[in-house]
N, C-alpha and C positions, 0 to 999 in steps of 0.2 A: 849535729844532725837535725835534720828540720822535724821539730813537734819535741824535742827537748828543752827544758826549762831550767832556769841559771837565775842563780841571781845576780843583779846588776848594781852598781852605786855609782851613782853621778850628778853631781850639783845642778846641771839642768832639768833633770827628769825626776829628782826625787834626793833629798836629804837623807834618807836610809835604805839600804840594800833591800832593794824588789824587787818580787819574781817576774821573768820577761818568758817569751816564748821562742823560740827561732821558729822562723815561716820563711827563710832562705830554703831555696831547692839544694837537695843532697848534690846537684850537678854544677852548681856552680860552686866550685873550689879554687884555692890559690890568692883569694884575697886576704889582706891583714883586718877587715872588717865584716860582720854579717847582721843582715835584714831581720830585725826583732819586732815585736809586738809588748806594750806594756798592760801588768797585767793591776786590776786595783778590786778593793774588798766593796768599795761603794758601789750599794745595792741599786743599781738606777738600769732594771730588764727592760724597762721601757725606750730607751738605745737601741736602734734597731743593729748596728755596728758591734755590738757586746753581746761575746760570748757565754753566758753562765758556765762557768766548770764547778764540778762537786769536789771536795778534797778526797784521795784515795790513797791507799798506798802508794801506786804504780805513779801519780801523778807528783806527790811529793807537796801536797799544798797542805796549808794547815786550817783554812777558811775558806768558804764558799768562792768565791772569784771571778773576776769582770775580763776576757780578753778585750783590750779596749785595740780592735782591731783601725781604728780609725790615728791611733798612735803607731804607728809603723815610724821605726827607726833604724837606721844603722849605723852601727858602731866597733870602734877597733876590739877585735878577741879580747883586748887585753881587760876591758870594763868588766868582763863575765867574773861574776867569784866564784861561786859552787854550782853544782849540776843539783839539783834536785828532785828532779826526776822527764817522766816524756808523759807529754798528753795524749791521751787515749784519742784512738782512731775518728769514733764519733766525735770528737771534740773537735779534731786536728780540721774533720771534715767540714763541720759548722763554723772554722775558724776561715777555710777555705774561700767558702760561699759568701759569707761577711765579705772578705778582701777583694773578692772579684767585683762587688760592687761599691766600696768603698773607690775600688782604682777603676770600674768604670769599665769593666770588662764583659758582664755580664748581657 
């Protein structure tokens, strides 16, 4: 479901399991792949592209963190290892506004 977060492991994106976002719409279903976002601890807000997220319960992160909305990927289900938790609304929303102008929609 889109604003859930997984972790990922995959020799092009990252030598150890990182938290990713899903930012695929709940409607498009039936694929063996879905539209992620990577997510990184490197503190650099001056990225107009980059989300800050706070670690929370609800969110499941353990450090402050970077949506690096300008990394959109997609990949087979099968890469995703655990659920970790969903991004909060506000987040999901400022993760939104990033991607529409990252893809040039705004």
């Amino acid at each position: 479901m889109r604003g859930e977060i997984w972790t990922m492991c995959d020799d092009r994106y990252a030598s150890k399991a990182r938290p990713v976002v899903i930012v695929q719409s709940d409607e498009v279903r039936g694929f063996e792949s879905v539209v992620l976002c990577l997510f990184t601890t490197y503190d650099n807000a001056s990225v107009p592209t980059r989300v800050r997220v706070e670690p929370s319960a609800e969110n499941g992160l353990e450090r402050t963190s970077f949506v690096m909305t300008e990394k959109i990927a997609s990949v087979s289900r099968d890469m995703l290892g655990r659920r970790i938790g969903v991004l909060e609304n506000d987040y999901l929303e400022q993760v939104s506004r990033a991607l529409m102008t990252v893809l040039g929609l705004d």
